[in-house]
C-alpha positions as CSV (number, residue, x, y, z in Angstrom):
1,X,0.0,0.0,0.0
2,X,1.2,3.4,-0.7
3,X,1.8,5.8,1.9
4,X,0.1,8.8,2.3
5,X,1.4,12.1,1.0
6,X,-0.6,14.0,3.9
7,X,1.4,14.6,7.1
8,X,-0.3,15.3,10.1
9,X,1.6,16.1,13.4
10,X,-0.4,16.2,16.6
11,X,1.0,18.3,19.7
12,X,1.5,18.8,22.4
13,X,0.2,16.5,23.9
14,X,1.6,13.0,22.8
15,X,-0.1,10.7,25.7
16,X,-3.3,10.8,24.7
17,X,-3.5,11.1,21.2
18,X,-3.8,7.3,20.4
19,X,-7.2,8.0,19.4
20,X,-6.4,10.5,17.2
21,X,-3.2,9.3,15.5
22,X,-5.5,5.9,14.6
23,X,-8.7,8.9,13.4
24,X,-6.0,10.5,11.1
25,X,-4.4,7.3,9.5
26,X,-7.8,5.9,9.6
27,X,-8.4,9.2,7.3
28,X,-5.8,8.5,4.7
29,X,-3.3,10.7,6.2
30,X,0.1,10.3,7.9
31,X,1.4,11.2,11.2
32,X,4.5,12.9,11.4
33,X,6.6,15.9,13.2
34,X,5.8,19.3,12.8
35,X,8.7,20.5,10.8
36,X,7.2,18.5,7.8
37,X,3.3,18.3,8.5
38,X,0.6,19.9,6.2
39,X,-1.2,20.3,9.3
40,X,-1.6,20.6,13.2
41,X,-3.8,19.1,15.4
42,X,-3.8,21.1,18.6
43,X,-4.3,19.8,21.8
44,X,-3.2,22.2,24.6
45,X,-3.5,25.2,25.3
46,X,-4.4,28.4,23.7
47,X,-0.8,30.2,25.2
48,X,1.4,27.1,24.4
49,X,-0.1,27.6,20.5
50,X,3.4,27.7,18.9
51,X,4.5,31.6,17.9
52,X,5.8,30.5,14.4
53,X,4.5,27.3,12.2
54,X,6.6,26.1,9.0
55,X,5.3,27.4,5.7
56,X,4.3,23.8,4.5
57,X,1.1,23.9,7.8
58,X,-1.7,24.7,6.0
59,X,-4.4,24.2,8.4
60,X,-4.8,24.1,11.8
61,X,-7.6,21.9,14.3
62,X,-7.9,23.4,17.7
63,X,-9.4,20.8,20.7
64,X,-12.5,23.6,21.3
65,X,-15.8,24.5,20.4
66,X,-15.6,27.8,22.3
67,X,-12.2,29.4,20.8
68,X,-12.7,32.7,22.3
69,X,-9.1,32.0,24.4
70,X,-7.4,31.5,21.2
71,X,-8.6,35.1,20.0
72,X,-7.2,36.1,23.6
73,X,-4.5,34.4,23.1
74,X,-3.2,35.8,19.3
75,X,-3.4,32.9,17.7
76,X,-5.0,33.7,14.5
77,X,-3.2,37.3,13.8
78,X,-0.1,35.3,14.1
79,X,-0.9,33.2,11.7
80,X,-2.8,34.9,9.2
81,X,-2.1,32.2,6.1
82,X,-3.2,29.0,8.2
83,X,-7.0,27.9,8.5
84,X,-8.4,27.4,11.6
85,X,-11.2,25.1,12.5
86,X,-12.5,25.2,15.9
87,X,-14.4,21.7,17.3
88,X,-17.7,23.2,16.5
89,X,-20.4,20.4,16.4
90,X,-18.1,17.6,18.1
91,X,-19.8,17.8,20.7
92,X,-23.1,18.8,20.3
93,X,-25.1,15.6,21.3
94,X,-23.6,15.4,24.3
95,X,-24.2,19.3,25.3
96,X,-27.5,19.0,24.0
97,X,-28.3,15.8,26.4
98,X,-26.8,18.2,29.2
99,X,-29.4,21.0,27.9
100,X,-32.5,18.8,27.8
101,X,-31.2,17.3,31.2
102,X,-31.7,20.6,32.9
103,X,-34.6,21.6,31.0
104,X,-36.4,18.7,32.4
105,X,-35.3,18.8,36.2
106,X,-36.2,22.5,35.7
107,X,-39.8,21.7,34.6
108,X,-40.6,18.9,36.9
109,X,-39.2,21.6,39.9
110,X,-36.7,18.3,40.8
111,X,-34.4,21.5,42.3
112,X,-36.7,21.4,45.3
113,X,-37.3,17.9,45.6
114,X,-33.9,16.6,45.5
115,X,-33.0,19.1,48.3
116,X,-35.6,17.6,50.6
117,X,-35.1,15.8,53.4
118,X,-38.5,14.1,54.6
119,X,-41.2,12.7,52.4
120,X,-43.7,16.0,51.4
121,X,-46.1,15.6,48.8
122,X,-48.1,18.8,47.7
123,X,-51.7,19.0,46.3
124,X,-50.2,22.0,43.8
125,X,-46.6,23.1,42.3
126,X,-47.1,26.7,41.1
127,X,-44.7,26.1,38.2
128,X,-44.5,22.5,37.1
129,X,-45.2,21.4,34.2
130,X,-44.0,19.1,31.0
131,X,-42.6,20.6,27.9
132,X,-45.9,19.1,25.4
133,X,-47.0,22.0,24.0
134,X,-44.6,24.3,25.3
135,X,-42.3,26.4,23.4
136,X,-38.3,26.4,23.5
137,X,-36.5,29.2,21.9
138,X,-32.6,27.9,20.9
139,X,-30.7,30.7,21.3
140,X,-27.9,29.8,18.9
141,X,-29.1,27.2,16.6
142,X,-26.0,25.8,15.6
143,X,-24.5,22.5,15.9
144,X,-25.8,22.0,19.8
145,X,-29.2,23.5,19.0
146,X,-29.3,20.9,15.7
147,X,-28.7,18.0,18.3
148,X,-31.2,19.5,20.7
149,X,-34.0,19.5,18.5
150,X,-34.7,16.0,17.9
151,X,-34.6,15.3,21.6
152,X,-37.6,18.2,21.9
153,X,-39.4,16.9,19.2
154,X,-41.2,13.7,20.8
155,X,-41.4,15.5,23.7
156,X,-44.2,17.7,21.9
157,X,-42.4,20.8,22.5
158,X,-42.4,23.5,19.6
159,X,-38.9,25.2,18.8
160,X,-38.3,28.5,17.7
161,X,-34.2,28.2,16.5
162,X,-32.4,31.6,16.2
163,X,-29.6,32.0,14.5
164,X,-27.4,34.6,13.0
165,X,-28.8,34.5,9.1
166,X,-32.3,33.2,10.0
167,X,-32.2,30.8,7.4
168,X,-34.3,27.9,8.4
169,X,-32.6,24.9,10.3
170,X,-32.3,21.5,8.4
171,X,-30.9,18.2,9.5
172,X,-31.7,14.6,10.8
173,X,-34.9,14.5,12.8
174,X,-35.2,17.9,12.7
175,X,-39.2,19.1,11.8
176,X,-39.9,21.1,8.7
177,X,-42.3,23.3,11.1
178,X,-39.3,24.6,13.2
179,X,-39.7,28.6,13.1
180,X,-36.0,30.1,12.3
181,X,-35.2,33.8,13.7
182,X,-32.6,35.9,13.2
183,X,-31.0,37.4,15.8
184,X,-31.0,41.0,14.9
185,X,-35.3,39.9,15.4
186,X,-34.7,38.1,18.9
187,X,-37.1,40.6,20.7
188,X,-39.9,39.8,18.6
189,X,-39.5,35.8,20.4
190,X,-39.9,36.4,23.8
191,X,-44.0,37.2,23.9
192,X,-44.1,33.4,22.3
193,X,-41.5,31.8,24.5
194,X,-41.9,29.6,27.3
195,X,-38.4,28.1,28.1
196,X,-34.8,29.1,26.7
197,X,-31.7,27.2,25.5
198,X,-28.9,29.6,25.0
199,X,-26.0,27.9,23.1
200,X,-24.4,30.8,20.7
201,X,-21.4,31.7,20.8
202,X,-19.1,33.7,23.2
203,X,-18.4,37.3,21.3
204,X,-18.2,41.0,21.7
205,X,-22.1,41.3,20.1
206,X,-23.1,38.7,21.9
207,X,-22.0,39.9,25.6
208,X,-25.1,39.8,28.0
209,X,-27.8,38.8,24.9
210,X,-30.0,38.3,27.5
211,X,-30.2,40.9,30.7
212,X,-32.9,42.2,32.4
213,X,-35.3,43.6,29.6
214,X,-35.6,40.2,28.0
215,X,-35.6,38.1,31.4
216,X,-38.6,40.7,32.5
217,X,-40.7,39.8,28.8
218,X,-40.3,35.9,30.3
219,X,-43.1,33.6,31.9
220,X,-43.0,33.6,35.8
221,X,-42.8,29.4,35.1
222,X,-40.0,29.6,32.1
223,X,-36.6,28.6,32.9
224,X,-33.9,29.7,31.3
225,X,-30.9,27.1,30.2
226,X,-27.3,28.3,29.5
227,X,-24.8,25.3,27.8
228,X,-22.9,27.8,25.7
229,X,-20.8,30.5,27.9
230,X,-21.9,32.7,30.9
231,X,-21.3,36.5,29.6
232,X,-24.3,35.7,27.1
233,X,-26.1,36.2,30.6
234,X,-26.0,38.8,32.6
235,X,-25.6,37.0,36.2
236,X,-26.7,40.5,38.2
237,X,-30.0,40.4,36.4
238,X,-30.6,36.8,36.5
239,X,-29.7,36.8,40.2
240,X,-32.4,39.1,40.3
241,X,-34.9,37.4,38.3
242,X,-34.5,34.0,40.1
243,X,-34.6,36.0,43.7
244,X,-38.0,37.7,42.7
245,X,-39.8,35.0,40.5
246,X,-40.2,37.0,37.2
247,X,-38.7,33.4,35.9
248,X,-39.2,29.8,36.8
249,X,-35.1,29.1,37.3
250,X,-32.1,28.6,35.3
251,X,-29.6,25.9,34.6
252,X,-26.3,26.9,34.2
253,X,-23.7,25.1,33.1
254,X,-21.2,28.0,32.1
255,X,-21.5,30.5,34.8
256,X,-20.0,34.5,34.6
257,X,-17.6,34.6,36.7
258,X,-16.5,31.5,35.7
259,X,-15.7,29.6,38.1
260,X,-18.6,30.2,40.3
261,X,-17.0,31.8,43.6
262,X,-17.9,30.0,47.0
263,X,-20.8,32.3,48.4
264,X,-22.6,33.1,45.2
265,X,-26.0,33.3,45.1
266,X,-26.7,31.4,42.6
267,X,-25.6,28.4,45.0
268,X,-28.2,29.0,47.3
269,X,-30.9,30.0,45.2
270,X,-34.1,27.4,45.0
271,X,-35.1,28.0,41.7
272,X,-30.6,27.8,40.1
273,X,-29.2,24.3,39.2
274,X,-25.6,24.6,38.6
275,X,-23.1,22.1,37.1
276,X,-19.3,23.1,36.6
277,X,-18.9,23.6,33.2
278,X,-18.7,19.4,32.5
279,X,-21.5,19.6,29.7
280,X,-18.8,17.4,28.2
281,X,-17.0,15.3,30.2
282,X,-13.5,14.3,29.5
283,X,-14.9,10.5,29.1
284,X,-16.8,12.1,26.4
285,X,-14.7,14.4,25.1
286,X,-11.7,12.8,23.4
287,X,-13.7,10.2,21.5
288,X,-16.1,12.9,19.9
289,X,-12.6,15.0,19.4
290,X,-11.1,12.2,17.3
291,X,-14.7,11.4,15.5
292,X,-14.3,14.9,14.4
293,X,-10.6,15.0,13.4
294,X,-11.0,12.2,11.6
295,X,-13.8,13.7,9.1
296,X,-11.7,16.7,8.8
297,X,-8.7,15.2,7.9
298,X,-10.7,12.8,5.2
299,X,-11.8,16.1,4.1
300,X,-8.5,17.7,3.9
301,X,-7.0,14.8,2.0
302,X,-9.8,14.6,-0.7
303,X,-9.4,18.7,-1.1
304,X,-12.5,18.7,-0.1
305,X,-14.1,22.2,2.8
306,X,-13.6,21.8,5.9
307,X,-15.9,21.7,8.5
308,X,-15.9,24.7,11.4
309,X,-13.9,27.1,9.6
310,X,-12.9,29.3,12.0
311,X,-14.4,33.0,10.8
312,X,-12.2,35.7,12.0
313,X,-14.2,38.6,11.4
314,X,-17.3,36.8,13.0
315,X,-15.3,35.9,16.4
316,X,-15.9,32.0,15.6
């Protein structure tokens, strides 16, 4: 068999990457150092990125979906010539799972009831309810909105997906009667919303998407779900929301400040489930990672796009 042509390094990490080396052979590609690859897959850290990349790297695969560290960091001014993808839509299902997880507990007020400590059984909840009939606004329909969907679906919920062009939202198991918003319309969703999933990306336009105006236009039973990063919320107002009811409750699993200080509010606070950031645990992670890498590279071999082109201009 002839070998491969493609060269591949992976760094830094070299521990871990069995799975990948096997997801980019597996691919039709090589592995091989640095000095001679075609391209990088990254798997540390945004300030380790290396300052200078030979001229023959052509492309670039960074380990996150979130890449707003790597902008921090000066990764893509100083490399201007290499194309980035980020590992947008890797890990989607899993995040989504996490979503409709918290959705759910949120719903069926399991907040209160797994904080009790003696057997008390009400005639009346104020707020719980089941998602039939209910509708979930996706704040940030991309790949984890895409996964989320289906899961909503035979639930009977109805999903109103935002996104940045408003172009409707196709894919596997996804109904032709899901209503697409653009963003620049988002205030025209909340009069129709019951429950939110916030999963857009982390940018300058998107800081604090939802404050205190759009928490107030919610439903005194809606719960508001953030999987994607905590400055699209802004905690003050949330805090606030949560303490006076305007909402049902949120679930968090990015918080702003990140982590979430001993002593917050939010820890206390009935009506707040919180999980550190784990939306995709490591278990997880790696395996969806090199599922990824592998498709990309197959891509990158054949000449064939690339999928999760990092757009500069766009912040992701």
């Amino acid at each position: 068999m002839q070998e491969s042509a493609t060269t591949i390094a992976i760094a830094p990490d070299h521990s871990a990457p069995r799975l990948l080396e096997k997801a980019v052979v597996g691919a039709g590609a090589r592995v091989g150092e640095l000095a001679e690859a075609d391209a990088l897959i990254w798997t540390g850290e945004p300030g380790d990125f290396p300052a200078t990349l030979p001229s023959s790297v052509r492309w670039a695969q960074l380990p996150a979906a979130g890449i707003e560290d790597f902008f921090d960091a000066g990764v893509f001014t100083a490399h201007p010539d290499v194309l980035f993808t980020s590992a947008a839509g890797a890990f989607s299902h899993s995040v989504a799972e996490h979503a409709l997880m918290m959705l759910l507990a949120g719903v069926r007020y399991l907040p209160e009831q797994l904080r009790a400590t003696s057997w008390q059984q009400r005639e009346f909840f104020p707020h719980i309810g089941s998602l039939r009939g209910k509708t979930v606004t996706i704040v940030g329909a991309g790949g984890i909105g895409c996964a989320l969907i289906p899961m909503l679906a035979p639930l009977g919920a109805h999903v109103i997906a935002v996104n940045r062009s408003g172009r409707p939202v196709r894919g596997h198991g996804i109904p032709a009667d899901v209503e697409t918003v653009p963003t620049d319309q988002l205030t025209r969703v909340w009069s129709h919303t019951d429950h939110v999933v916030v999963a857009a990306p982390a940018t300058a336009q998107t800081r604090h998407l939802i404050g205190a105006d759009e928490l107030s236009r919610l439903k005194p039973s809606s719960w508001v779900i953030n999987v994607a990063r905590g400055s699209l919320i802004d905690t003050d107002a949330l805090v606030d929301a949560l303490t006076r009811g305007l909402i049902g409750g949120a679930g968090l699993d990015v918080t702003d400040p990140e982590p979430l200080p001993d002593g917050h509010p939010l820890w206390t606070l009935p009506n707040a489930i919180i999980t550190p950031h784990d939306s995709n645990p490591p278990q997880l992670r790696l395996a969806a990672f090199a599922d990824h890498v592998g498709a990309n590279v197959a891509r990158f071999v054949a000449g064939e796009p690339l999928a999760a082109i990092i757009e500069t201009s766009r912040g992701y």
